[in-house]
PQR file of N, CA, C, O and H, with PARSE charges and radii, in Angstrom:
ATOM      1  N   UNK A   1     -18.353 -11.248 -14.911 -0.4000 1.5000
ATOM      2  CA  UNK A   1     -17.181 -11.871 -14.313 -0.0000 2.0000
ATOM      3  C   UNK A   1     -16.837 -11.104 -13.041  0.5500 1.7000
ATOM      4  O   UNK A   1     -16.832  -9.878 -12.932 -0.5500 1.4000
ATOM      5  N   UNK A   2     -16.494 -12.171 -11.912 -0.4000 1.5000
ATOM      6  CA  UNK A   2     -16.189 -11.248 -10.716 -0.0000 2.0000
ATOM      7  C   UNK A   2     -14.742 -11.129 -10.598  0.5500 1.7000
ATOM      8  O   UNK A   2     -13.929 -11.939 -11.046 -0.5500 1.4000
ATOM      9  H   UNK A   2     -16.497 -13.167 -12.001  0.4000 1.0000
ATOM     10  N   UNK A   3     -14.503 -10.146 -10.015 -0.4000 1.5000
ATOM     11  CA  UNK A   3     -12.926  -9.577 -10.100 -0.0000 2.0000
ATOM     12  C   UNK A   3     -12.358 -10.489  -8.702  0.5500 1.7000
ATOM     13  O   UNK A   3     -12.954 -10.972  -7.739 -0.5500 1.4000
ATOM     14  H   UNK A   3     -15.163  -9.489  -9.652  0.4000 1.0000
ATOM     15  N   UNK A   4     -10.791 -10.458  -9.149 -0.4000 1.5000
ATOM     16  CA  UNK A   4      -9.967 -11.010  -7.735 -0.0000 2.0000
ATOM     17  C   UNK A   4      -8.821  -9.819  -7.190  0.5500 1.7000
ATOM     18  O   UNK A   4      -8.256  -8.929  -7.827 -0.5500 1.4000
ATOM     19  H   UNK A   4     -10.307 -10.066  -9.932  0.4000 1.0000
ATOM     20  N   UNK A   5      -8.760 -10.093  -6.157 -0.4000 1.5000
ATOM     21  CA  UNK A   5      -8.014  -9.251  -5.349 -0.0000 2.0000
ATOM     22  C   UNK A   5      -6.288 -10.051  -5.736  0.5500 1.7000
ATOM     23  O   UNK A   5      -5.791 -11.130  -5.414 -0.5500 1.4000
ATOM     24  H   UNK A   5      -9.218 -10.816  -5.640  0.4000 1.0000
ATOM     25  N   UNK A   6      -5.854  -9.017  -6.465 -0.4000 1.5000
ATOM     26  CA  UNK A   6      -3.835  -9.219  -6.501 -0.0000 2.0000
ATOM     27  C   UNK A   6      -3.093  -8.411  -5.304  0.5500 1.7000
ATOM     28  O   UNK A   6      -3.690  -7.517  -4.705 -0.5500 1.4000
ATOM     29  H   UNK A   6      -6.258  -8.141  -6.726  0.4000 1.0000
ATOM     30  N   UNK A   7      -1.788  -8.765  -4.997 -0.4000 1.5000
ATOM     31  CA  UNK A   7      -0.862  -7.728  -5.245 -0.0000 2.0000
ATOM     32  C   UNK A   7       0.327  -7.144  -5.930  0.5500 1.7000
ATOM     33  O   UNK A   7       1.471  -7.565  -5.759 -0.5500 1.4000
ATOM     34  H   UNK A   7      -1.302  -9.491  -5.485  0.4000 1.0000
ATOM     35  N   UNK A   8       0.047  -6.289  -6.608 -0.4000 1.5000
ATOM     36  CA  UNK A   8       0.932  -6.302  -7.685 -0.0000 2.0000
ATOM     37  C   UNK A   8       1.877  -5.316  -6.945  0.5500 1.7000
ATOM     38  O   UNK A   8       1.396  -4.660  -6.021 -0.5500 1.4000
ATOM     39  H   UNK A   8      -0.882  -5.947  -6.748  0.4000 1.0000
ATOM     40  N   UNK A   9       3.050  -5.174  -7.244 -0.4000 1.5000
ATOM     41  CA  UNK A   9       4.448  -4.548  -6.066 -0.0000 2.0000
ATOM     42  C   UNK A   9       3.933  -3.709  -5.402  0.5500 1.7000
ATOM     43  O   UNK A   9       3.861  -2.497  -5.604 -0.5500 1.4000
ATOM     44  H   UNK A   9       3.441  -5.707  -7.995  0.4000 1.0000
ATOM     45  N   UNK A  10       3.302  -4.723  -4.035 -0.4000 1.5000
ATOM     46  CA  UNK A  10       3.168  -4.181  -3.349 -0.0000 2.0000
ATOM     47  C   UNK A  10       2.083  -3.735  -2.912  0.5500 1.7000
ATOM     48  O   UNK A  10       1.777  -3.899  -1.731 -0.5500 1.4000
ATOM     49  H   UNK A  10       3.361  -5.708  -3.871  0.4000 1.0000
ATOM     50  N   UNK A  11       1.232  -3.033  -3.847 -0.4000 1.5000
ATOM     51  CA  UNK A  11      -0.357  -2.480  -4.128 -0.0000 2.0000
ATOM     52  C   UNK A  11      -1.460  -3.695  -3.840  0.5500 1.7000
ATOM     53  O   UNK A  11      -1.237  -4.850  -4.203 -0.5500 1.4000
ATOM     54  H   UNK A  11       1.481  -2.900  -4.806  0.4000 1.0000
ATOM     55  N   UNK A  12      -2.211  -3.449  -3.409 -0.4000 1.5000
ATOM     56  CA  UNK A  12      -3.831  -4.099  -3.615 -0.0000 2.0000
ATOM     57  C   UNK A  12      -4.777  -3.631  -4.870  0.5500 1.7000
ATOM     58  O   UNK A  12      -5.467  -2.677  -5.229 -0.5500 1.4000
ATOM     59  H   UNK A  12      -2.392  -2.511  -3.114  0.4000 1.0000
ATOM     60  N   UNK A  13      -4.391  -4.821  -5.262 -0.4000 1.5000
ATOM     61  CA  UNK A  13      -5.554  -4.350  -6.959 -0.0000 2.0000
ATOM     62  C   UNK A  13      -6.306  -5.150  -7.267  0.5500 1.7000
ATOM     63  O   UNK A  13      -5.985  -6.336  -7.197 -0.5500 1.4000
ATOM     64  H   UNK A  13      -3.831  -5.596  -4.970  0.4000 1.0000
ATOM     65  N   UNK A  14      -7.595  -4.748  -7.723 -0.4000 1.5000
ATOM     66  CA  UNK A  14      -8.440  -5.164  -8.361 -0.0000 2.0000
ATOM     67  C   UNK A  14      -8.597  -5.496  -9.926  0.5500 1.7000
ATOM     68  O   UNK A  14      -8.731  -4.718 -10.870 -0.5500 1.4000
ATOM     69  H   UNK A  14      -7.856  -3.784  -7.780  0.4000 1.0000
ATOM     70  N   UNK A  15      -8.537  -6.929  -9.900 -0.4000 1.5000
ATOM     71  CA  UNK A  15      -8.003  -7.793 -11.628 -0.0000 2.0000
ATOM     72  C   UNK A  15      -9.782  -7.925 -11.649  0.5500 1.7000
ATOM     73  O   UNK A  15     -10.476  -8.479 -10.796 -0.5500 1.4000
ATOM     74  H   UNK A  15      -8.428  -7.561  -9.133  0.4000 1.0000
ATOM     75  N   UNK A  16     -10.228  -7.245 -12.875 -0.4000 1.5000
ATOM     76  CA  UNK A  16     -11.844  -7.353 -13.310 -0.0000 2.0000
ATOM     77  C   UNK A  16     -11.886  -8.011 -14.411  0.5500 1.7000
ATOM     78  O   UNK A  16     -12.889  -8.688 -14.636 -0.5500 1.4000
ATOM     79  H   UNK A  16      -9.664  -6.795 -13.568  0.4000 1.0000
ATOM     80  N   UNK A  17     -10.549  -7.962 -15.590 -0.4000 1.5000
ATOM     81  CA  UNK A  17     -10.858  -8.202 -16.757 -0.0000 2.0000
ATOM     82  C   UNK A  17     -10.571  -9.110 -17.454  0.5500 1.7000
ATOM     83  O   UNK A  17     -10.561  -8.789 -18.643 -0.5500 1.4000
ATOM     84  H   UNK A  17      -9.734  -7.412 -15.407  0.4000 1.0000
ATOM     85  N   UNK A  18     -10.184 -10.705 -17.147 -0.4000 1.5000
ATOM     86  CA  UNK A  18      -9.590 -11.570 -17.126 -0.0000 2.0000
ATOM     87  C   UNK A  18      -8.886 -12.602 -16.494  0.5500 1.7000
ATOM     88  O   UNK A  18      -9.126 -12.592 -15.287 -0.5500 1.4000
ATOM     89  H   UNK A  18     -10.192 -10.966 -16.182  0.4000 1.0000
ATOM     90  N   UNK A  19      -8.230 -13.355 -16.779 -0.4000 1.5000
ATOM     91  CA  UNK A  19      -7.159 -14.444 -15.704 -0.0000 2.0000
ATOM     92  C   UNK A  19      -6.491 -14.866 -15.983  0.5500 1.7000
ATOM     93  O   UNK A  19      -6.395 -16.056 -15.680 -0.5500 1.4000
ATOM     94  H   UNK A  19      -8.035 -13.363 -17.760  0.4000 1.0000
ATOM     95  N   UNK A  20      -5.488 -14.239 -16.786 -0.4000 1.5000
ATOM     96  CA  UNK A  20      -4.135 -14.730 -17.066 -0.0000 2.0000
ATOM     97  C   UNK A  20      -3.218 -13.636 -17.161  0.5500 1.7000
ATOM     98  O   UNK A  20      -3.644 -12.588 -17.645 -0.5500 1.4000
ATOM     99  H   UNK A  20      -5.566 -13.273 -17.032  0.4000 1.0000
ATOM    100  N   UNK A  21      -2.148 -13.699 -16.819 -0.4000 1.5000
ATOM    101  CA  UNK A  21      -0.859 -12.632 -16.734 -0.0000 2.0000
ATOM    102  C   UNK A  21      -1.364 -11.997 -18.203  0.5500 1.7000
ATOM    103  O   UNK A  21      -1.922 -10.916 -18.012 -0.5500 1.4000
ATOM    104  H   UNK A  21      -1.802 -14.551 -16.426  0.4000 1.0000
ATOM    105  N   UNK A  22      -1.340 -12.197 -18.946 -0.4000 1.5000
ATOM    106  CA  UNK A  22      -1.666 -11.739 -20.551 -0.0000 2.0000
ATOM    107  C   UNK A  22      -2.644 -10.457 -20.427  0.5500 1.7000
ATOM    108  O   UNK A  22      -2.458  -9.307 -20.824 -0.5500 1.4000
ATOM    109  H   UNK A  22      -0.887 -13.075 -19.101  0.4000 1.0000
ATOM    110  N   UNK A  23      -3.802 -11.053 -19.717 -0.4000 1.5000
ATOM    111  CA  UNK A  23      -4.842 -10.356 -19.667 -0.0000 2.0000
ATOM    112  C   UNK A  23      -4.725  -8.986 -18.428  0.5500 1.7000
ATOM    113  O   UNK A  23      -5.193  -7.848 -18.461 -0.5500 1.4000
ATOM    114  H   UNK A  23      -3.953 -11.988 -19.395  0.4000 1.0000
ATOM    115  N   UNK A  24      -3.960  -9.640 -17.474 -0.4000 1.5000
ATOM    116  CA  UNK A  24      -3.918  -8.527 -16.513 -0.0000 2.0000
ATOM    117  C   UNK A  24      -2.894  -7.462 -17.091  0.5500 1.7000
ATOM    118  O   UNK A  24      -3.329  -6.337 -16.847 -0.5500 1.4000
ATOM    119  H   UNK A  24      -3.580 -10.565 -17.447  0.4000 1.0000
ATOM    120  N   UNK A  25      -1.452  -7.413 -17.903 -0.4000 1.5000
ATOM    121  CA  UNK A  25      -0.875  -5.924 -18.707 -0.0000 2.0000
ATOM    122  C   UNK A  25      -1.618  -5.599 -19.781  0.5500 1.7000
ATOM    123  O   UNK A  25      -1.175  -4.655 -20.436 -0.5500 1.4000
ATOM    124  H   UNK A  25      -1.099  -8.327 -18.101  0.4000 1.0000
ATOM    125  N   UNK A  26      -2.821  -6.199 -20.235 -0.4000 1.5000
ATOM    126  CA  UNK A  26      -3.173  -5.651 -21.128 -0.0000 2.0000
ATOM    127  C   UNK A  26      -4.664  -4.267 -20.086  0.5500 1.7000
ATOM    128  O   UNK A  26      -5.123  -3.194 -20.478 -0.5500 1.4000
ATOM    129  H   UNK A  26      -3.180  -6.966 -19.703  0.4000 1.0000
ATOM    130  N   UNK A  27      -4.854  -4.845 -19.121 -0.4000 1.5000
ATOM    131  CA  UNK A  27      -5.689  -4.242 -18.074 -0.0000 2.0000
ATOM    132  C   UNK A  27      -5.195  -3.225 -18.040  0.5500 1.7000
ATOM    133  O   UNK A  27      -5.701  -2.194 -18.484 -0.5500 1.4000
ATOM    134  H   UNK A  27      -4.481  -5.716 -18.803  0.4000 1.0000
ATOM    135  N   UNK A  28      -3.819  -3.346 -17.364 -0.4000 1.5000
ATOM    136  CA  UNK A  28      -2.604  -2.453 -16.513 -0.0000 2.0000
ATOM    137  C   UNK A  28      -1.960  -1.714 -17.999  0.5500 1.7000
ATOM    138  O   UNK A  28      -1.134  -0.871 -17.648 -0.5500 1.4000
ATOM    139  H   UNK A  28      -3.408  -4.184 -17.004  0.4000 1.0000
ATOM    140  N   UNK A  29      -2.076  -1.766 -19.517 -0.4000 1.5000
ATOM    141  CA  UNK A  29      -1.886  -0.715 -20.633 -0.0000 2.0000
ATOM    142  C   UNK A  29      -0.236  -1.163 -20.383  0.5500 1.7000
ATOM    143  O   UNK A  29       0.651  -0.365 -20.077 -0.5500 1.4000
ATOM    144  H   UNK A  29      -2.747  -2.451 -19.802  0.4000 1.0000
ATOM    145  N   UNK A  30      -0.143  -1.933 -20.492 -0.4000 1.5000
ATOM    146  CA  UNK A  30       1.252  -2.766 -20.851 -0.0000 2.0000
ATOM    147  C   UNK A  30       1.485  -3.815 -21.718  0.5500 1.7000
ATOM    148  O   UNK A  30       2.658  -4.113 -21.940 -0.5500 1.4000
ATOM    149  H   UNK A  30      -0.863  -2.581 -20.741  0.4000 1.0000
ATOM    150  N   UNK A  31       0.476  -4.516 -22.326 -0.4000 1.5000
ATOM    151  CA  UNK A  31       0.621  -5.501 -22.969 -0.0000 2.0000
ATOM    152  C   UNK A  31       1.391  -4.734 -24.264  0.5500 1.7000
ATOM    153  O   UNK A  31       1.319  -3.529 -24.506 -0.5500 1.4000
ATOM    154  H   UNK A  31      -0.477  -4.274 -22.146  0.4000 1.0000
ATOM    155  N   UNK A  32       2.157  -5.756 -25.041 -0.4000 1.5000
ATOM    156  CA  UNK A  32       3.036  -5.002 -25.964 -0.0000 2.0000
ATOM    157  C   UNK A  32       4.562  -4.220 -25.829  0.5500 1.7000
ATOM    158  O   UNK A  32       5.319  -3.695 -26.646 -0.5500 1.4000
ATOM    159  H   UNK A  32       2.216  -6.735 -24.844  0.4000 1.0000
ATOM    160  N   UNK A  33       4.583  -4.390 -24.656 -0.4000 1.5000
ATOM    161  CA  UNK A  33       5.923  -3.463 -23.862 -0.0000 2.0000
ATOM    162  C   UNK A  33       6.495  -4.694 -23.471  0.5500 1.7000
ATOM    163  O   UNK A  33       6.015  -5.827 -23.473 -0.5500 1.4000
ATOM    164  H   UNK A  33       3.968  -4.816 -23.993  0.4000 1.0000
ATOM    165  N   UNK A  34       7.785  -4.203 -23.082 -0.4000 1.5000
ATOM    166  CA  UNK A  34       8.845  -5.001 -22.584 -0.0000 2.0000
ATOM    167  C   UNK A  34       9.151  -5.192 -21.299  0.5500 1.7000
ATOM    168  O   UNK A  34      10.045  -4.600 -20.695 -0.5500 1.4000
ATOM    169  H   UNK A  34       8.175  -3.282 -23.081  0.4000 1.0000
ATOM    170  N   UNK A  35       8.437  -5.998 -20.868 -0.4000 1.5000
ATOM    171  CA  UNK A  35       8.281  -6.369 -18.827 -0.0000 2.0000
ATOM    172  C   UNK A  35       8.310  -7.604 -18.689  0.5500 1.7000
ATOM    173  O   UNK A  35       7.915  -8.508 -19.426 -0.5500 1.4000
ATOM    174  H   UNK A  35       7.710  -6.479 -21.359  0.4000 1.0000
ATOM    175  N   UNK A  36       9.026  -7.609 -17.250 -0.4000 1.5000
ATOM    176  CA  UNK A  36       9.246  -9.017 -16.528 -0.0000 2.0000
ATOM    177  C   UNK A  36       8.645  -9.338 -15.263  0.5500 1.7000
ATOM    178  O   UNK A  36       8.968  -8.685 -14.270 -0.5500 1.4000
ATOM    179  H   UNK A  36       9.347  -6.875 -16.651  0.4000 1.0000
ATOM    180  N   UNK A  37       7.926 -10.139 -15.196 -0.4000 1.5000
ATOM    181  CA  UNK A  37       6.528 -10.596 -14.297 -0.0000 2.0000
ATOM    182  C   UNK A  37       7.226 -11.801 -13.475  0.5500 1.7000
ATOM    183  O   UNK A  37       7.708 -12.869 -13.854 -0.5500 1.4000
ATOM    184  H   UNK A  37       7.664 -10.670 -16.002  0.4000 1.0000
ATOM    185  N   UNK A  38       7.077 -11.148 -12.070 -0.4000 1.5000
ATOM    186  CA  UNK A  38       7.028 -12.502 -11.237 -0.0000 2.0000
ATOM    187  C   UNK A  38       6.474 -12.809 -10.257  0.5500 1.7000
ATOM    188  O   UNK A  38       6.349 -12.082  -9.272 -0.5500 1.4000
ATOM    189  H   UNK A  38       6.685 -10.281 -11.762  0.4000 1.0000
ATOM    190  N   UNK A  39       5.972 -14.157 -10.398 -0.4000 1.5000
ATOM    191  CA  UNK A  39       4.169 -14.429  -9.807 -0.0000 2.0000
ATOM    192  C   UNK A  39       4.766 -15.368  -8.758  0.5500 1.7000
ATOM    193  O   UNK A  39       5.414 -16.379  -9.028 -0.5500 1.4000
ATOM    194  H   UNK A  39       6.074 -14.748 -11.198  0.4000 1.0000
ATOM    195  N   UNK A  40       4.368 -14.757  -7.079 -0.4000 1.5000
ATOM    196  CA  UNK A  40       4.642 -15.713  -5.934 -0.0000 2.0000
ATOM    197  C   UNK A  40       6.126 -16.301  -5.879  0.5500 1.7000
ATOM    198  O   UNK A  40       6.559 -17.428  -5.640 -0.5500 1.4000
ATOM    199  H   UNK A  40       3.841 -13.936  -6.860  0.4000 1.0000
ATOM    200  N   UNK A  41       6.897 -14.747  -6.284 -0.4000 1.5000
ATOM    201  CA  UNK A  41       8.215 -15.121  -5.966 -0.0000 2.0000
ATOM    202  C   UNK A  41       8.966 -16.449  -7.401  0.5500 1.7000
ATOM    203  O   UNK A  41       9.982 -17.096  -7.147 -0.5500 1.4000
ATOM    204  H   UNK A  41       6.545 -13.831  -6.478  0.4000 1.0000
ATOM    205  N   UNK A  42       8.343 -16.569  -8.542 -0.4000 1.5000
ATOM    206  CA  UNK A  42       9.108 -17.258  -9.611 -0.0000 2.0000
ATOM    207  C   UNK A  42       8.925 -16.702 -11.099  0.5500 1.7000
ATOM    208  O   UNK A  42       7.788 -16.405 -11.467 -0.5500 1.4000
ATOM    209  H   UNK A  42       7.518 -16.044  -8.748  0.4000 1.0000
ATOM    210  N   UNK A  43       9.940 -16.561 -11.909 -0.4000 1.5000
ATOM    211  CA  UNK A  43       9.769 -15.551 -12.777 -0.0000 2.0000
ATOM    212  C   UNK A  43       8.741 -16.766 -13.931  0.5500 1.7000
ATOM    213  O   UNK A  43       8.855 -17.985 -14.063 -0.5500 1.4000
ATOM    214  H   UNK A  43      10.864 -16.802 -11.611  0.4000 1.0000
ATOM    215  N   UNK A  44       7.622 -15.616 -14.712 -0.4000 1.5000
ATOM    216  CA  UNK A  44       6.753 -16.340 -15.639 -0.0000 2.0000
ATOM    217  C   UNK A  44       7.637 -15.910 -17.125  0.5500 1.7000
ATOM    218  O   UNK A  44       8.047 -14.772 -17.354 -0.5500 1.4000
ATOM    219  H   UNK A  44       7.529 -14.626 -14.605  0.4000 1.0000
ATOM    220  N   UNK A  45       7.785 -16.920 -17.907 -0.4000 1.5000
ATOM    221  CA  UNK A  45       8.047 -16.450 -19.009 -0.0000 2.0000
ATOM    222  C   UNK A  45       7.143 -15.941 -20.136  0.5500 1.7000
ATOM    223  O   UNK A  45       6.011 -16.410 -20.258 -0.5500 1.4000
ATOM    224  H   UNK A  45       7.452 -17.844 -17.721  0.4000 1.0000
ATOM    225  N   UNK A  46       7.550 -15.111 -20.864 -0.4000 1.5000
ATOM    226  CA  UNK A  46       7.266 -14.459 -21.910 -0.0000 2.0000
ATOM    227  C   UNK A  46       6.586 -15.395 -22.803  0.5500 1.7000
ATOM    228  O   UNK A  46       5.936 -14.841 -23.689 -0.5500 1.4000
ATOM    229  H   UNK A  46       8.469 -14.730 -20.765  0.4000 1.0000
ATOM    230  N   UNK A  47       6.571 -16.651 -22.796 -0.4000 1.5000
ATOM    231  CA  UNK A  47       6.093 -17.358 -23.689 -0.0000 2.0000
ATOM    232  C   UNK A  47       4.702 -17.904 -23.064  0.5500 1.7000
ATOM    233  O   UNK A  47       3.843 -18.301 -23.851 -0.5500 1.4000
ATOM    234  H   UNK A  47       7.099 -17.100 -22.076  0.4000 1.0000
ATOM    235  N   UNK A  48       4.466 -17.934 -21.726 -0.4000 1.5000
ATOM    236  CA  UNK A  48       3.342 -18.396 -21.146 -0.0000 2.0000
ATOM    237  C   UNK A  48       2.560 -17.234 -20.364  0.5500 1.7000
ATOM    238  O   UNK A  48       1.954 -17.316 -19.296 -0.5500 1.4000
ATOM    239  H   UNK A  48       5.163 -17.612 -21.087  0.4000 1.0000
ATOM    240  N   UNK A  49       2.719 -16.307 -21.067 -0.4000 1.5000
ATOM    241  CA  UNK A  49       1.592 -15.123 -20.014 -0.0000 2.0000
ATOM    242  C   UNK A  49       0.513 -15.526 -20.626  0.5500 1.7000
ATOM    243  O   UNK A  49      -0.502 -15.420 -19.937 -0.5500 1.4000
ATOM    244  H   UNK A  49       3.212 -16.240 -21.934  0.4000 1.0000
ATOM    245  N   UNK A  50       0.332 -16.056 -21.938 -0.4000 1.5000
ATOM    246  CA  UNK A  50      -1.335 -16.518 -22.416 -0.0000 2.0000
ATOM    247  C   UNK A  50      -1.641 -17.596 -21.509  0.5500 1.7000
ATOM    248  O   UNK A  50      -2.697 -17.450 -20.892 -0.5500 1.4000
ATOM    249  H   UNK A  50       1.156 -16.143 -22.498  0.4000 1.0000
ATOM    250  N   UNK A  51      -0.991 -18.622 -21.279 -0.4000 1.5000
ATOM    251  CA  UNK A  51      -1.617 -19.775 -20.149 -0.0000 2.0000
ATOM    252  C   UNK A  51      -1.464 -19.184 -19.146  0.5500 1.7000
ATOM    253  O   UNK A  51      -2.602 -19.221 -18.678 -0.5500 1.4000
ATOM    254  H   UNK A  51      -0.134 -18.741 -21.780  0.4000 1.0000
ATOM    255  N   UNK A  52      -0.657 -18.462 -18.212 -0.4000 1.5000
ATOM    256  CA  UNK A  52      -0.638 -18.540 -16.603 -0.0000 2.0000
ATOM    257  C   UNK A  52      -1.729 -17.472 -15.910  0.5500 1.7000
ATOM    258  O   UNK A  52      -1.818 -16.282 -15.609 -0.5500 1.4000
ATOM    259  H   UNK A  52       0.267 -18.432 -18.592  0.4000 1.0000
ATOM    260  N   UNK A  53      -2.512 -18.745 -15.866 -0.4000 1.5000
ATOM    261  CA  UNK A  53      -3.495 -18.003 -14.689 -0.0000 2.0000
ATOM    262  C   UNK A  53      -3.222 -17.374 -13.295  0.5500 1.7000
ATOM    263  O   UNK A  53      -2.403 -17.778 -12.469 -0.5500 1.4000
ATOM    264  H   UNK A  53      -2.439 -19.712 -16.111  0.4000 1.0000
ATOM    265  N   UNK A  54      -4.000 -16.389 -13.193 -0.4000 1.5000
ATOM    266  CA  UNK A  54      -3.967 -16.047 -12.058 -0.0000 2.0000
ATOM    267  C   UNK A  54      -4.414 -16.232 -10.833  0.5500 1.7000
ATOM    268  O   UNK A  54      -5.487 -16.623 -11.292 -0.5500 1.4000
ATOM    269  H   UNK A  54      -4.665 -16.061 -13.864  0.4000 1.0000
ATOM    270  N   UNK A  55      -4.607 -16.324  -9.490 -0.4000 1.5000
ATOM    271  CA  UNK A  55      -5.621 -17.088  -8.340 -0.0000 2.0000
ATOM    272  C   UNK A  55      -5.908 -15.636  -7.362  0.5500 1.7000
ATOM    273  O   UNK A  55      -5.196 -14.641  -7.499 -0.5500 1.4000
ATOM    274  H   UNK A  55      -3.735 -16.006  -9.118  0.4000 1.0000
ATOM    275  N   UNK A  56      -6.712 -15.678  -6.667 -0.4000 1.5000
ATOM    276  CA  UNK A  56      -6.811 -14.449  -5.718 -0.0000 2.0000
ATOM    277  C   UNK A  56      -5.836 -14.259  -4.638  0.5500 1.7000
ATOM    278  O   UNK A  56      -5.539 -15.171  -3.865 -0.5500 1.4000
ATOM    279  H   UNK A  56      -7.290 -16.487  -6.556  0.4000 1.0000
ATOM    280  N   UNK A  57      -5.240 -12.854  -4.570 -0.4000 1.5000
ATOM    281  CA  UNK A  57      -4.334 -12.533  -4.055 -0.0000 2.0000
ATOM    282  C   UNK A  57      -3.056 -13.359  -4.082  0.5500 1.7000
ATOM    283  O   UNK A  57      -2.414 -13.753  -3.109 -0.5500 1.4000
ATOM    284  H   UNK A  57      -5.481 -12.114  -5.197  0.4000 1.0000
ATOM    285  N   UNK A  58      -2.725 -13.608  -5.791 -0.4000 1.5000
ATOM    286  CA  UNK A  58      -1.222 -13.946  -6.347 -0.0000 2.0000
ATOM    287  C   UNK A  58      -0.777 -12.883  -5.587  0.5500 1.7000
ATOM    288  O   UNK A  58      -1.587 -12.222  -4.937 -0.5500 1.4000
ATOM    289  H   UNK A  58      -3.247 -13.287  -6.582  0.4000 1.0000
ATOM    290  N   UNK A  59       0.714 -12.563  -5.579 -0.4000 1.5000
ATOM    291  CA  UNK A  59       1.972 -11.715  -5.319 -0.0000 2.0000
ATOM    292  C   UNK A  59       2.669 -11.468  -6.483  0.5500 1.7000
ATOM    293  O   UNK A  59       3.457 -12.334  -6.865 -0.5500 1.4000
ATOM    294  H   UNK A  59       1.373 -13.099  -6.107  0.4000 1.0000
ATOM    295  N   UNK A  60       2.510 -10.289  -7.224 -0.4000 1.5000
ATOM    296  CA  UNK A  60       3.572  -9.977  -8.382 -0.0000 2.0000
ATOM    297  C   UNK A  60       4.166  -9.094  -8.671  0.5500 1.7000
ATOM    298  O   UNK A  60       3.755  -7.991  -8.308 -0.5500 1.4000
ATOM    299  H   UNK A  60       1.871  -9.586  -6.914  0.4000 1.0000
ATOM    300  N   UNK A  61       5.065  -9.168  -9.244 -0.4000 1.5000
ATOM    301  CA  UNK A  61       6.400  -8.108  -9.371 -0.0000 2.0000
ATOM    302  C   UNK A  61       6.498  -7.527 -11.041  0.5500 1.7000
ATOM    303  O   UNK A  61       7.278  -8.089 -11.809 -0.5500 1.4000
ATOM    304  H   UNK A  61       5.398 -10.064  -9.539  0.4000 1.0000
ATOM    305  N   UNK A  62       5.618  -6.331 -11.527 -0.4000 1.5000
ATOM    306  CA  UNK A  62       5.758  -6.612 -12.265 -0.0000 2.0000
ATOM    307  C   UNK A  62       7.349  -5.065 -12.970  0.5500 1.7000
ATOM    308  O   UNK A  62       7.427  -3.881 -12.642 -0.5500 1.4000
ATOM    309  H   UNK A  62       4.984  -5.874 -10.903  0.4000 1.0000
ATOM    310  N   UNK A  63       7.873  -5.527 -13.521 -0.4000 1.5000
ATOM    311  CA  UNK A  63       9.022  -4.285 -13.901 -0.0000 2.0000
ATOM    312  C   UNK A  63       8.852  -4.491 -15.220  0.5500 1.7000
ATOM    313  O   UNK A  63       8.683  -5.534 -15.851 -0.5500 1.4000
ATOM    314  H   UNK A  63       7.809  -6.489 -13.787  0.4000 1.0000
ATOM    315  N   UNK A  64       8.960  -2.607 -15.788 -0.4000 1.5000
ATOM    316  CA  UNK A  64       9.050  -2.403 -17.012 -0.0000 2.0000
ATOM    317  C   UNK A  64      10.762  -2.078 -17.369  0.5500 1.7000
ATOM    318  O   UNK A  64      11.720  -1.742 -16.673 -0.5500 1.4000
ATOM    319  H   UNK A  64       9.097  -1.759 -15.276  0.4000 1.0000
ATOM    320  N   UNK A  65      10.568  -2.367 -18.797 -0.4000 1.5000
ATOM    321  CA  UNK A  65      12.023  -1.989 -19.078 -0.0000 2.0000
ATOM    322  C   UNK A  65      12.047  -0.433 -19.894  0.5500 1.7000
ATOM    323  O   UNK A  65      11.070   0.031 -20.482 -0.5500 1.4000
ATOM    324  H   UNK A  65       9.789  -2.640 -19.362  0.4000 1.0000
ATOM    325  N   UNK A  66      13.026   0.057 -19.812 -0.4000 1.5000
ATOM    326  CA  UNK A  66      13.464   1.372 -19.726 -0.0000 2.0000
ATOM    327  C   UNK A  66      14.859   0.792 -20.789  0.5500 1.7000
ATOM    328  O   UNK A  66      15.716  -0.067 -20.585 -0.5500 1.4000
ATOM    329  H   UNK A  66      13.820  -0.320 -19.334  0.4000 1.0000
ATOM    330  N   UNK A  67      14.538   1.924 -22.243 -0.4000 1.5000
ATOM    331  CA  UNK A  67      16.120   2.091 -22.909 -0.0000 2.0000
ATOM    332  C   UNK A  67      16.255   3.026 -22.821  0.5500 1.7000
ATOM    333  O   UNK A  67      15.516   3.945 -22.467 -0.5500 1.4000
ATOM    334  H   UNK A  67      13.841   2.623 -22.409  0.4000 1.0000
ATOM    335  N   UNK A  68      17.923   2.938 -23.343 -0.4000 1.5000
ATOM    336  CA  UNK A  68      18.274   4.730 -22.848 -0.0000 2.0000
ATOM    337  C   UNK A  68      19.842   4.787 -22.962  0.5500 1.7000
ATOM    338  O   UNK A  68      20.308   3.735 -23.400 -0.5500 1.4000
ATOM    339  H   UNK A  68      18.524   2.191 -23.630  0.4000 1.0000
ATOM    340  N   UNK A  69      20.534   5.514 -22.748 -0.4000 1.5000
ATOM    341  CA  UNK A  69      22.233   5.729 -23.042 -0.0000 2.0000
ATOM    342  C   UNK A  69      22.195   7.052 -23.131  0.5500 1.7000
ATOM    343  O   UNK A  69      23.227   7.687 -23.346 -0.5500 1.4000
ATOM    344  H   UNK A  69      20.156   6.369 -22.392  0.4000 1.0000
TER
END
């Protein structure tokens, strides 16, 4: 499989291991955590990171969440 060029905040990265938001935090050692992804400026929900593919050089935002008090 050939890889596509993202940018994820900001960065130039190389997505090798898949094509779907799902597949790219599980790349990035996030899948399972609590983050909010947004692809070309519109937020993806939590319920569709298994369908939403990705295209070369998407734009994404991705933020982890942080607890704490």
């Amino acid at each position: 499989m050939t890889g596509m060029n993202l940018i994820i905040n900001g960065e130039n990265f190389d997505f090798s291991e898949g094509k779907t938001v799902r597949q790219l935090l599980t790349q990035l050692q996030l899948a399972g955590h609590p983050v909010a992804v947004e692809r070309n400026g519109n937020l993806v929900p939590h319920s569709t990171f298994d369908q939403t593919e990705l295209n070369e050089r998407d734009s994404l935002e991705i933020v982890t969440l942080v607890g704490g008090g």
